[in-house]
HTML snippet that shows the backbone in 3Dmol.js (N, CA, C, O; Angstrom):
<script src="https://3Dmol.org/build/3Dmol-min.js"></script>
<div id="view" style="width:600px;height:400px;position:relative"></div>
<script>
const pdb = `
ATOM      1  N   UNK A   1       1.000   1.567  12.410  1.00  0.00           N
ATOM      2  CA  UNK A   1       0.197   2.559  11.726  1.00  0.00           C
ATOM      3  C   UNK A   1       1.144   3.612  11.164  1.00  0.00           C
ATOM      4  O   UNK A   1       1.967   4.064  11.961  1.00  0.00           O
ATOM      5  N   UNK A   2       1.152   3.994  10.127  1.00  0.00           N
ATOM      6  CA  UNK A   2       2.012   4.609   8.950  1.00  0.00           C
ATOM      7  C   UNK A   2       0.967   6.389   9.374  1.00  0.00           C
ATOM      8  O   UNK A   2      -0.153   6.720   8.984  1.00  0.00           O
ATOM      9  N   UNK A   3       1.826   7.043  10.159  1.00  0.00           N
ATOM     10  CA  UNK A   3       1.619   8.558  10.243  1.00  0.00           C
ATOM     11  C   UNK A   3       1.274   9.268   9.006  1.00  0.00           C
ATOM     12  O   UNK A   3       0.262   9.969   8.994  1.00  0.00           O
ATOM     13  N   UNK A   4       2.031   9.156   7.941  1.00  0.00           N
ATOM     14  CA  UNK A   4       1.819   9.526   6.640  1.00  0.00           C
ATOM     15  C   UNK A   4      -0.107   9.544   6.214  1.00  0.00           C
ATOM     16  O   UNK A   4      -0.795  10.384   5.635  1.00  0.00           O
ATOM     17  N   UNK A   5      -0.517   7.876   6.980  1.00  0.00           N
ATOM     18  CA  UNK A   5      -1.555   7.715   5.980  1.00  0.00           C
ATOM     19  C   UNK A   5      -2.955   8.852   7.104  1.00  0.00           C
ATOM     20  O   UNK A   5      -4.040   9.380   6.858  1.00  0.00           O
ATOM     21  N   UNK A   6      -2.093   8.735   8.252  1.00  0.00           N
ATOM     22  CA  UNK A   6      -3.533   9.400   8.780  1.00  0.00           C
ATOM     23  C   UNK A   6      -4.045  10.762   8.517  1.00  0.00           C
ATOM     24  O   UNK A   6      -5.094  11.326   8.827  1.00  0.00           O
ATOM     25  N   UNK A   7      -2.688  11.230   7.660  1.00  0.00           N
ATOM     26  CA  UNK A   7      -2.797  12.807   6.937  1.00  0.00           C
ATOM     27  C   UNK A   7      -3.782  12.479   5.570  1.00  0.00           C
ATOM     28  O   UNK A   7      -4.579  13.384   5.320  1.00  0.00           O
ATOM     29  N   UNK A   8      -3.812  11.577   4.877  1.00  0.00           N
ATOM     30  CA  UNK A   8      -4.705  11.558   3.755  1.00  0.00           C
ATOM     31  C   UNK A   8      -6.156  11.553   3.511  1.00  0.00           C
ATOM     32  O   UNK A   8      -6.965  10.954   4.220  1.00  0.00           O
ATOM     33  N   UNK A   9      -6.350  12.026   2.809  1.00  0.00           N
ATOM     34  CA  UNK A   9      -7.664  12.416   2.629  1.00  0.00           C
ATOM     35  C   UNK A   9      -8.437  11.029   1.910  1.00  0.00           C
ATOM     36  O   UNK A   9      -9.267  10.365   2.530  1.00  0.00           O
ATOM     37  N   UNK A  10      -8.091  10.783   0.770  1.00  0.00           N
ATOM     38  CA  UNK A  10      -8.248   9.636   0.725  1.00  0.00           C
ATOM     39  C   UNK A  10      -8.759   8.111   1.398  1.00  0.00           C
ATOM     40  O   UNK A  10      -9.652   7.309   1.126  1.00  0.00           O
ATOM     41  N   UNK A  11      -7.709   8.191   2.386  1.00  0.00           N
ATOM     42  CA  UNK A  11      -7.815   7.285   3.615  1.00  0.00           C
ATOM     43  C   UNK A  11      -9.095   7.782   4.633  1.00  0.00           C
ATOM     44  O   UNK A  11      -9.925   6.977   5.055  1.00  0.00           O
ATOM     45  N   UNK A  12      -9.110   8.790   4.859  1.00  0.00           N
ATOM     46  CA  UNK A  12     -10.095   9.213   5.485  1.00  0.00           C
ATOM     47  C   UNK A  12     -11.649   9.033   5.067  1.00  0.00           C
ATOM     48  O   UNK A  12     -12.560   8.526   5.721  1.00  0.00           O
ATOM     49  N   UNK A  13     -11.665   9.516   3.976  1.00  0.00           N
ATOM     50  CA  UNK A  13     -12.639   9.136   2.647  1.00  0.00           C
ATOM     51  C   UNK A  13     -13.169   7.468   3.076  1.00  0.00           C
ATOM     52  O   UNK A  13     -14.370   7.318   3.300  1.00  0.00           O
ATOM     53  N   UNK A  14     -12.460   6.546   3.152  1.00  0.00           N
ATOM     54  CA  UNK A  14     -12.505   5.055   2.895  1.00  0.00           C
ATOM     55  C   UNK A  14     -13.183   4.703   4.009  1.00  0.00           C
ATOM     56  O   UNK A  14     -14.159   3.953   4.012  1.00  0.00           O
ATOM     57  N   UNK A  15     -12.572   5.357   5.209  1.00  0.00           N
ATOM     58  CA  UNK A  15     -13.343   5.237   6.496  1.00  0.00           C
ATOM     59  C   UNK A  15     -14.083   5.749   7.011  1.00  0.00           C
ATOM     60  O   UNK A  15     -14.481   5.489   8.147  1.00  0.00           O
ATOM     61  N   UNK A  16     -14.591   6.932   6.032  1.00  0.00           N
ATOM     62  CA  UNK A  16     -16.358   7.250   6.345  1.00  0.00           C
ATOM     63  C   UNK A  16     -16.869   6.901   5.926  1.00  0.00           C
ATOM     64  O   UNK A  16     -18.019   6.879   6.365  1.00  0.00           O
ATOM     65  N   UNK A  17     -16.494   6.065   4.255  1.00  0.00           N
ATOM     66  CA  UNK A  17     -17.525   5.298   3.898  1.00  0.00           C
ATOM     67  C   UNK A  17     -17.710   3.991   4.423  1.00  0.00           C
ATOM     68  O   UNK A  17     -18.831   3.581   4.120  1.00  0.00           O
ATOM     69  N   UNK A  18     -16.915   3.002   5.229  1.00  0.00           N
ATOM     70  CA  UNK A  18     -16.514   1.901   4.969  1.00  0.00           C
ATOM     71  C   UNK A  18     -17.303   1.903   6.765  1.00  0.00           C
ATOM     72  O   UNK A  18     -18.078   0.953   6.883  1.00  0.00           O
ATOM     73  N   UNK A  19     -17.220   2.602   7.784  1.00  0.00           N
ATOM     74  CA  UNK A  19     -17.849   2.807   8.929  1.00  0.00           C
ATOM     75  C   UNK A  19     -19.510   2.235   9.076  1.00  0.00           C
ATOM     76  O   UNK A  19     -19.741   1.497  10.034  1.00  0.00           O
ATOM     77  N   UNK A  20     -20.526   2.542   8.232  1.00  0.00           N
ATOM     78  CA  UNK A  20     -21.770   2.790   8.492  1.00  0.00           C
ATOM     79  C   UNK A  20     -22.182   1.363   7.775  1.00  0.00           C
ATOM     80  O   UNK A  20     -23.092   0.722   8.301  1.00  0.00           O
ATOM     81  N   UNK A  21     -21.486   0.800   6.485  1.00  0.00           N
ATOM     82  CA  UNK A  21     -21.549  -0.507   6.270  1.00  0.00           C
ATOM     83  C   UNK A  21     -20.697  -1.385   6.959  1.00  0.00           C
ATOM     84  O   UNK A  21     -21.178  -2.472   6.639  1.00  0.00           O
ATOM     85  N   UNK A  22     -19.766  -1.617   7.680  1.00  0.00           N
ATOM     86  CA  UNK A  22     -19.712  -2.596   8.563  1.00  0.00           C
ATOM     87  C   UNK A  22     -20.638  -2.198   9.928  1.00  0.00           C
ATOM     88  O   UNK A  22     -21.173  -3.040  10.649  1.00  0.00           O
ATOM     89  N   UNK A  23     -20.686  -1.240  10.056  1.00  0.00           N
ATOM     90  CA  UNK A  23     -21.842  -1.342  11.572  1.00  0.00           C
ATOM     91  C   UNK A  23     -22.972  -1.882  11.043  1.00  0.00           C
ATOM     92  O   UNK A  23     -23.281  -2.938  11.596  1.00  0.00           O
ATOM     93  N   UNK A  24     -23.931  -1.424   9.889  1.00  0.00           N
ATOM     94  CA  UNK A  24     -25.193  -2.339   9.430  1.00  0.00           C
ATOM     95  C   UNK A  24     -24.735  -3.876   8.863  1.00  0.00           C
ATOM     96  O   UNK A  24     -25.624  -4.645   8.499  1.00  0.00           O
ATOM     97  N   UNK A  25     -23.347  -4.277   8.804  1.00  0.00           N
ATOM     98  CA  UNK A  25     -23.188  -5.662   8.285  1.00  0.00           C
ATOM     99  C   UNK A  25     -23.413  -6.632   9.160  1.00  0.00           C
ATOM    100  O   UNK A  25     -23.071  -6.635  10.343  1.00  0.00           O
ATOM    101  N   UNK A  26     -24.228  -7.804   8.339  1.00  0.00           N
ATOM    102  CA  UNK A  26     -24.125  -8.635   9.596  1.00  0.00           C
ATOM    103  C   UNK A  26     -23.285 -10.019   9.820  1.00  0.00           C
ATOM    104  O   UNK A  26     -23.482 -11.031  10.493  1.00  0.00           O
ATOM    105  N   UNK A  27     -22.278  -9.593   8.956  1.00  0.00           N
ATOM    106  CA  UNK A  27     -20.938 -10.805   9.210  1.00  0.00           C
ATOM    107  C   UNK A  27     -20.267 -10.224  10.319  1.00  0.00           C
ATOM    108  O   UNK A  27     -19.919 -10.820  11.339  1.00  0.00           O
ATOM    109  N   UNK A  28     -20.057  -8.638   9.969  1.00  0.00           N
ATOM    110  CA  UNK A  28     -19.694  -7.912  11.297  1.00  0.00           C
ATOM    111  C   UNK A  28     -20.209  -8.341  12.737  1.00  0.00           C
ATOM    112  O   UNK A  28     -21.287  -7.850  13.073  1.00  0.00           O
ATOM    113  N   UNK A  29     -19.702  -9.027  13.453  1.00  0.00           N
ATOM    114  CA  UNK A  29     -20.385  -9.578  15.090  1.00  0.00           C
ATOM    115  C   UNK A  29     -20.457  -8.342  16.033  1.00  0.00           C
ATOM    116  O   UNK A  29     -19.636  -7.440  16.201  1.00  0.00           O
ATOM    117  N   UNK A  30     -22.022  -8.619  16.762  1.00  0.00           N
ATOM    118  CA  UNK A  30     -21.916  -7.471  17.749  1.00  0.00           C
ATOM    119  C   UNK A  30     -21.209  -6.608  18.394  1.00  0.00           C
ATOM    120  O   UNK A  30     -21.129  -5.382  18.316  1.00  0.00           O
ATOM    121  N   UNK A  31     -20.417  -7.824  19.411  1.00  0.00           N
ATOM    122  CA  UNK A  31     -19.046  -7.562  20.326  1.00  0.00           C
ATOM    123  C   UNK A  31     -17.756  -6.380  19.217  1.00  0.00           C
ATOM    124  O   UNK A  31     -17.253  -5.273  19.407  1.00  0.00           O
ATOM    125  N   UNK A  32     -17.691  -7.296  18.224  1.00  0.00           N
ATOM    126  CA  UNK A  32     -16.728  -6.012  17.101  1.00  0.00           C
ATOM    127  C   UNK A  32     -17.270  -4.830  16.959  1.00  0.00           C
ATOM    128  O   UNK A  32     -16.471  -3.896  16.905  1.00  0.00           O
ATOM    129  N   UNK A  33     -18.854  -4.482  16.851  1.00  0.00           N
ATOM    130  CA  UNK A  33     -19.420  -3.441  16.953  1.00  0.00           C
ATOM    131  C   UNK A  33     -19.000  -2.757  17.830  1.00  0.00           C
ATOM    132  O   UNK A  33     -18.105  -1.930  17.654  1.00  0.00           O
ATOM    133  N   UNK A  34     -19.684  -3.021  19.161  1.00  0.00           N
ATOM    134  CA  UNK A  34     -19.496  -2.513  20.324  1.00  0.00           C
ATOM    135  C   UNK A  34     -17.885  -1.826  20.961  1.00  0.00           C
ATOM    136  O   UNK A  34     -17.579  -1.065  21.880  1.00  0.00           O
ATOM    137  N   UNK A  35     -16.882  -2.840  19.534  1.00  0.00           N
ATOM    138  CA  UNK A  35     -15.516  -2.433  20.451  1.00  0.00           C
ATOM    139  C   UNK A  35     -15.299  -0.937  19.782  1.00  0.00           C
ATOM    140  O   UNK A  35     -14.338  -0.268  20.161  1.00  0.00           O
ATOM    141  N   UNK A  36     -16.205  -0.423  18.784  1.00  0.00           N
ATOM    142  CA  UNK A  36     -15.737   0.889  18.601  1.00  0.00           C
ATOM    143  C   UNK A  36     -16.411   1.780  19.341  1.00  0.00           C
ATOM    144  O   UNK A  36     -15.829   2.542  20.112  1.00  0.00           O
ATOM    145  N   UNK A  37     -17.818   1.767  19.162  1.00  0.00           N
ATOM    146  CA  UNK A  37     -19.432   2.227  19.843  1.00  0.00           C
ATOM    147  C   UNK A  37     -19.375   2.544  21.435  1.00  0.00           C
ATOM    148  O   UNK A  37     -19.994   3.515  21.868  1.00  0.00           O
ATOM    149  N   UNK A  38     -18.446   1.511  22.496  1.00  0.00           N
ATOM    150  CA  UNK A  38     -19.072   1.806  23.780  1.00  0.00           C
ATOM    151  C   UNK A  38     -17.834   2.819  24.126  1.00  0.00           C
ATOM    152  O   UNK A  38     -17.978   3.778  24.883  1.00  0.00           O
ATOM    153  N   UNK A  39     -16.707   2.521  23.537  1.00  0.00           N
ATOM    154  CA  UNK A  39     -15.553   3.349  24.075  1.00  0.00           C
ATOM    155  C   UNK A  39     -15.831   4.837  23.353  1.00  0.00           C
ATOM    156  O   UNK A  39     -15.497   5.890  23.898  1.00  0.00           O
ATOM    157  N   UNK A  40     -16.363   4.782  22.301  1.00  0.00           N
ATOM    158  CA  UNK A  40     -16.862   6.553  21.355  1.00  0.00           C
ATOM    159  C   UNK A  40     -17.750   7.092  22.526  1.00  0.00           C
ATOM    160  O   UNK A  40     -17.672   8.145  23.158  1.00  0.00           O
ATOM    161  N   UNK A  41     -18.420   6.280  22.594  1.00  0.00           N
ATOM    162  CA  UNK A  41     -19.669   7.048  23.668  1.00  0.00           C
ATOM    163  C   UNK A  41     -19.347   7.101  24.863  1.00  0.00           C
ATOM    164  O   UNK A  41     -19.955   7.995  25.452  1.00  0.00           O
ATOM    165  N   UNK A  42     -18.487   6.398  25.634  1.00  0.00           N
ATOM    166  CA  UNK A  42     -17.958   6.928  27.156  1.00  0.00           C
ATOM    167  C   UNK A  42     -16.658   7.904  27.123  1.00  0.00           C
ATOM    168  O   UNK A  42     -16.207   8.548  28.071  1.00  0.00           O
ATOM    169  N   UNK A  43     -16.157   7.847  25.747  1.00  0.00           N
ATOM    170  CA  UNK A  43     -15.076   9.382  25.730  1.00  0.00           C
ATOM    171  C   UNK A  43     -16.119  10.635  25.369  1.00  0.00           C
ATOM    172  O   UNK A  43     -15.783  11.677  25.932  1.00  0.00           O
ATOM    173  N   UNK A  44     -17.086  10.723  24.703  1.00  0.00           N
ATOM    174  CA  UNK A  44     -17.716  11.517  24.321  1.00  0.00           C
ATOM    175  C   UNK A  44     -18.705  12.051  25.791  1.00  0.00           C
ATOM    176  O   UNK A  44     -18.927  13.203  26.163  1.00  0.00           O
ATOM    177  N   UNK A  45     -19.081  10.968  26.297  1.00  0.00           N
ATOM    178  CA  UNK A  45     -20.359  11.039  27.498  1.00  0.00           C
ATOM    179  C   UNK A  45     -19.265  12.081  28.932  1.00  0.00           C
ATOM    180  O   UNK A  45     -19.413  13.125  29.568  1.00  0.00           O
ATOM    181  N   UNK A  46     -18.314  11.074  28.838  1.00  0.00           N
ATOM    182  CA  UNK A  46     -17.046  11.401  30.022  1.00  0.00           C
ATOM    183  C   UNK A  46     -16.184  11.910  29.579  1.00  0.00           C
ATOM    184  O   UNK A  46     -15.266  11.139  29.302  1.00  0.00           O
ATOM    185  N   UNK A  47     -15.951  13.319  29.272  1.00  0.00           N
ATOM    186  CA  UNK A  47     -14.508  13.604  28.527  1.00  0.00           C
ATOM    187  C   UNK A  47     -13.904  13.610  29.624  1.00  0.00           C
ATOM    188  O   UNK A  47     -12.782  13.158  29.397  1.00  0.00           O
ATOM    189  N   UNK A  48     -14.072  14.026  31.355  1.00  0.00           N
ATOM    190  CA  UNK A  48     -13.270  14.038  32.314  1.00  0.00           C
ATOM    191  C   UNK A  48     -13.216  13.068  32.980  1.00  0.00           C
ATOM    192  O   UNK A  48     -13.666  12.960  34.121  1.00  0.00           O
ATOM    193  N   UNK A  49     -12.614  12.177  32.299  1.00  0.00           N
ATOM    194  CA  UNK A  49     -12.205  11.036  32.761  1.00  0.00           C
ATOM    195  C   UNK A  49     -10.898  10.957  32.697  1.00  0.00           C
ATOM    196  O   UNK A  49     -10.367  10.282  33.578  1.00  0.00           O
ATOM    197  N   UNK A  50      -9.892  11.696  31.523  1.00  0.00           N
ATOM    198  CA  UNK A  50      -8.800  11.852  31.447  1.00  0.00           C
ATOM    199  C   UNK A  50      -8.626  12.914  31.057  1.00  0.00           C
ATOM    200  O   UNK A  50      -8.751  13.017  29.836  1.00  0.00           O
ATOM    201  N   UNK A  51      -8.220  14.370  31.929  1.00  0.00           N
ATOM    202  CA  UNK A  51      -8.427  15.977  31.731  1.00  0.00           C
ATOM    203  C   UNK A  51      -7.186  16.307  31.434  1.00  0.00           C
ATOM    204  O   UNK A  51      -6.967  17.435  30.992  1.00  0.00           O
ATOM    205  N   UNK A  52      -6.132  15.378  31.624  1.00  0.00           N
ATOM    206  CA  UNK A  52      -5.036  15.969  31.370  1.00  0.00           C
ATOM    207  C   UNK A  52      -4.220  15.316  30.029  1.00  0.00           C
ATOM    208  O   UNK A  52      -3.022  15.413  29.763  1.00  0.00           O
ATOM    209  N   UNK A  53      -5.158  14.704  29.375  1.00  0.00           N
ATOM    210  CA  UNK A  53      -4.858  14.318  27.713  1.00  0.00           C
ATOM    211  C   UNK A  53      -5.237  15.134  26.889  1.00  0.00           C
ATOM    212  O   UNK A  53      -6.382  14.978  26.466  1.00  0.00           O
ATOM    213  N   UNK A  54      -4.409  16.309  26.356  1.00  0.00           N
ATOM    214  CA  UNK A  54      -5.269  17.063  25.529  1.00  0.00           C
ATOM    215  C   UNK A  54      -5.648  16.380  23.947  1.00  0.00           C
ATOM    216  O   UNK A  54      -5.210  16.961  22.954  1.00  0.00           O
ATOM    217  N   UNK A  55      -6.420  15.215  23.803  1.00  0.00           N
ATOM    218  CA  UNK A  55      -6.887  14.917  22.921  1.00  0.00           C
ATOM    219  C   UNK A  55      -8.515  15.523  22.489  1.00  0.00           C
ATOM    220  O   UNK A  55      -9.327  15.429  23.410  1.00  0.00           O
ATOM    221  N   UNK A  56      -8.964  16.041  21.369  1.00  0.00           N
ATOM    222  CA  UNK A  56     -10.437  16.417  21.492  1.00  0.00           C
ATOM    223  C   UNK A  56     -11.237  15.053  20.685  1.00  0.00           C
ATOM    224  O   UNK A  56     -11.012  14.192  19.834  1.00  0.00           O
ATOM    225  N   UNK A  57     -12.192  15.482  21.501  1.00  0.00           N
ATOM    226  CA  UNK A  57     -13.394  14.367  21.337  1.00  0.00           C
ATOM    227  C   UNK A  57     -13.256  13.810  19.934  1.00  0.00           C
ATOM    228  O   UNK A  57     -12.634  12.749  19.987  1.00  0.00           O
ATOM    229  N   UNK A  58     -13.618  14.147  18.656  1.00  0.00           N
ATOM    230  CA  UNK A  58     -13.300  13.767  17.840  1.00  0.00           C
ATOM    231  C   UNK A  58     -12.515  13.368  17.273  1.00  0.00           C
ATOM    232  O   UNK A  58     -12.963  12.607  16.415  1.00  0.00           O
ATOM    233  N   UNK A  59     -11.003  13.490  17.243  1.00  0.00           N
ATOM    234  CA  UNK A  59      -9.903  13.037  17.168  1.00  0.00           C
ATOM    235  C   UNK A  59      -9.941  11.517  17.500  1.00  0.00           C
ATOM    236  O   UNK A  59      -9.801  10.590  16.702  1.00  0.00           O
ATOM    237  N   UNK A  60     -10.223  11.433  19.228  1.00  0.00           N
ATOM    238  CA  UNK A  60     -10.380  10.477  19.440  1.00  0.00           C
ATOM    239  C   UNK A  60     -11.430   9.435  18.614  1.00  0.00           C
ATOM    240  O   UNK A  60     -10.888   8.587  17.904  1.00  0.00           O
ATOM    241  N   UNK A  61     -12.337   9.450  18.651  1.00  0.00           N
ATOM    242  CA  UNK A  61     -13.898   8.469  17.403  1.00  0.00           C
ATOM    243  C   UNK A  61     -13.252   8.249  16.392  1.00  0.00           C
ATOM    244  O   UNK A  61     -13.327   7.170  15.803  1.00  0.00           O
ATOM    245  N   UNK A  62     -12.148   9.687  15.824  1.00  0.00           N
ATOM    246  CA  UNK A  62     -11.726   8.794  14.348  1.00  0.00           C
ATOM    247  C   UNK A  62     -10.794   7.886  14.474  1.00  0.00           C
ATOM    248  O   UNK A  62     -10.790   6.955  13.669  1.00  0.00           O
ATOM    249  N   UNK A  63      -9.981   7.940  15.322  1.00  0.00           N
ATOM    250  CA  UNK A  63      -9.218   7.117  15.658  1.00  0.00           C
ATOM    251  C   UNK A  63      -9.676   5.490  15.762  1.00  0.00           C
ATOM    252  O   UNK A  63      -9.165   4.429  15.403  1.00  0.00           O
ATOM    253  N   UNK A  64     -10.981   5.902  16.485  1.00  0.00           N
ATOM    254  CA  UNK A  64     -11.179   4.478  16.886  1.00  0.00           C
ATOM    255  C   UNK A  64     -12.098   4.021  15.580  1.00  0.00           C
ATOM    256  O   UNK A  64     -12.334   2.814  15.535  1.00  0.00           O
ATOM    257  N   UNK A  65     -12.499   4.620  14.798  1.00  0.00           N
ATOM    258  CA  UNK A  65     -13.061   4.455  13.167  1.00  0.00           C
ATOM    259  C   UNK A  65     -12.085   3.954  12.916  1.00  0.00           C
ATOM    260  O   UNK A  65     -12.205   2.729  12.904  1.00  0.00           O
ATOM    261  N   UNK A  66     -10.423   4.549  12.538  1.00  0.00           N
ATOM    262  CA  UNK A  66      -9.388   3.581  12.212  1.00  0.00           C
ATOM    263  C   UNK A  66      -9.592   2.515  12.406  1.00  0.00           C
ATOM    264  O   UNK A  66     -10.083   1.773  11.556  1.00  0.00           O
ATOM    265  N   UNK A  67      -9.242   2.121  13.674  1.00  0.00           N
ATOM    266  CA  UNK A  67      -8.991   0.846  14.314  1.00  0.00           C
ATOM    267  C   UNK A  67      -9.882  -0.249  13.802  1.00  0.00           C
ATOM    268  O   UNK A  67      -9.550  -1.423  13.639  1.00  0.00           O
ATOM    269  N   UNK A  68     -10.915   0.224  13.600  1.00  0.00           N
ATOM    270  CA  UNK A  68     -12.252  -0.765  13.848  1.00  0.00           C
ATOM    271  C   UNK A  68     -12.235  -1.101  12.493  1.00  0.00           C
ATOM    272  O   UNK A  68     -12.241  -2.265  12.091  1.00  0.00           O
ATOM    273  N   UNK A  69     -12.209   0.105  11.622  1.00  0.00           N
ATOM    274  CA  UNK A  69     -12.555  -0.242   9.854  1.00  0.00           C
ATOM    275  C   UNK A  69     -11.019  -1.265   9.619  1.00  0.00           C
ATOM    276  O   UNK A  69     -11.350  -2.014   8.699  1.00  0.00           O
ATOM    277  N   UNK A  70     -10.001  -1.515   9.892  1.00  0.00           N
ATOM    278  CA  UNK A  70      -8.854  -1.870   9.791  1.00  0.00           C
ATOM    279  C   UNK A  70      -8.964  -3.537  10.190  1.00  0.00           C
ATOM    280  O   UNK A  70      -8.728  -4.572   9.566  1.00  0.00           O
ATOM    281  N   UNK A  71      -9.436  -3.239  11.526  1.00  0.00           N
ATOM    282  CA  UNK A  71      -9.526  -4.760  12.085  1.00  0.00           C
ATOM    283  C   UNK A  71     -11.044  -5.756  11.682  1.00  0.00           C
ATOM    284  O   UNK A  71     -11.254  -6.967  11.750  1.00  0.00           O
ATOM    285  N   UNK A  72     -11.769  -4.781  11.324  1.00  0.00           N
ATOM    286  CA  UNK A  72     -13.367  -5.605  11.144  1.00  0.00           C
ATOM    287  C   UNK A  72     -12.887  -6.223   9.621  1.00  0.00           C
ATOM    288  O   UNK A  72     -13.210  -7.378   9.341  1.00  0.00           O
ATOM    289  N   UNK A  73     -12.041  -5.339   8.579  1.00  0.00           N
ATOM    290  CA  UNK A  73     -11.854  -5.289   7.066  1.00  0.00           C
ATOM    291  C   UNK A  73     -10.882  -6.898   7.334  1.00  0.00           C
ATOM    292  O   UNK A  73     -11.040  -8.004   6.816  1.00  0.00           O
ATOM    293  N   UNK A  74     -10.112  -6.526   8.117  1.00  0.00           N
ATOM    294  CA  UNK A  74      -9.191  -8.193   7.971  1.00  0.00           C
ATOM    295  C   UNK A  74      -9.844  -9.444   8.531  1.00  0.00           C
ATOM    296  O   UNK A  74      -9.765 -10.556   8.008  1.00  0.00           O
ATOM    297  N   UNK A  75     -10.579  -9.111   9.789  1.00  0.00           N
ATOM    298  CA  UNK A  75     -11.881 -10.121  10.097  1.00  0.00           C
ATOM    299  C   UNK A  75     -12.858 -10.835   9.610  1.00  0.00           C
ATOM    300  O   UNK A  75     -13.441 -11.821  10.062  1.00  0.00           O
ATOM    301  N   UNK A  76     -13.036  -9.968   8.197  1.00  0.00           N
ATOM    302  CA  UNK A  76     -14.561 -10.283   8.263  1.00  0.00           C
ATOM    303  C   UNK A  76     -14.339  -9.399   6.576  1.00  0.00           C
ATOM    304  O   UNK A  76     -14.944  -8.328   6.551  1.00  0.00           O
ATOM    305  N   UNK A  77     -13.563  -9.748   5.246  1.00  0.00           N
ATOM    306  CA  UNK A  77     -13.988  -8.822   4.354  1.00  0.00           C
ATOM    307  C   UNK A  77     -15.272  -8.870   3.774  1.00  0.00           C
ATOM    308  O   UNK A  77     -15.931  -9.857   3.449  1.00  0.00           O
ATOM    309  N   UNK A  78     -15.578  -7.482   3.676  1.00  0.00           N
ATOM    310  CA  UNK A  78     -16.933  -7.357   2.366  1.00  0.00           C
ATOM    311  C   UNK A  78     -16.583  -7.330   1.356  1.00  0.00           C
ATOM    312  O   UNK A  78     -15.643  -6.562   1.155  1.00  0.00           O
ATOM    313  N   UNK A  79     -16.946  -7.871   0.548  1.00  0.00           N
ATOM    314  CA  UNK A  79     -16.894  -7.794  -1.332  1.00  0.00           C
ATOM    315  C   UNK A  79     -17.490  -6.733  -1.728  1.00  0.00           C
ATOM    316  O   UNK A  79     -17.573  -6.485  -2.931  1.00  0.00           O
TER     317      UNK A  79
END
`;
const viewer = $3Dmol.createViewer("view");
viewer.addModel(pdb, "pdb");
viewer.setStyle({}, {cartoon: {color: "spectrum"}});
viewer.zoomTo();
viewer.render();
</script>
C-alpha cells in the first residue's frame, strides 16, 4: 500500500463511492461482505479491546473500506 495514495482525496472519493455498490452487489459474496462489516462493528461496538492502540474508530472502518474496495475490485470487477 503506497502511503502517498492514502493522503488523496481522490482515492478516497473512489472508496466512498465504490463501498455501498459492492456491499448491494451481488457478485460480491456474503463472507467478502462480512470481512469488512463484522470487524467495523466489533472495533466500533468494542473500542476497549485494544486501549493501548491509539487508533480512532474511524480511521480504523476506512481502512478496512481500503482493504475491502481493493480486494472485492480484483475479485469480482464491476463494469
Amino acid at each position: 500500500m503506497k502511503w502517498r495514495r492514502l493522503w488523496s482525496l481522490r482515492h478516497w472519493s473512489h472508496i466512498f463511492r465504490r463501498v455501498p455498490r459492492l456491499l448491494a452487489s451481488s457478485r460480491v459474496p456474503v463472507l467478502d461482505k462480512l470481512l469488512l462489516i463484522v470487524p467495523a462493528l466489533a472495533y466500533w461496538v468494542l473500542p476497549d479491546v485494544l486501549p493501548f492502540i491509539p487508533i480512532d474508530d474511524m480511521a480504523v472502518t476506512m481502512l478496512l473500506m481500503d482493504w475491502f474496495v481493493g480486494r472485492a475490485e480484483r475479485k469480482h470487477p464491476l463494469t
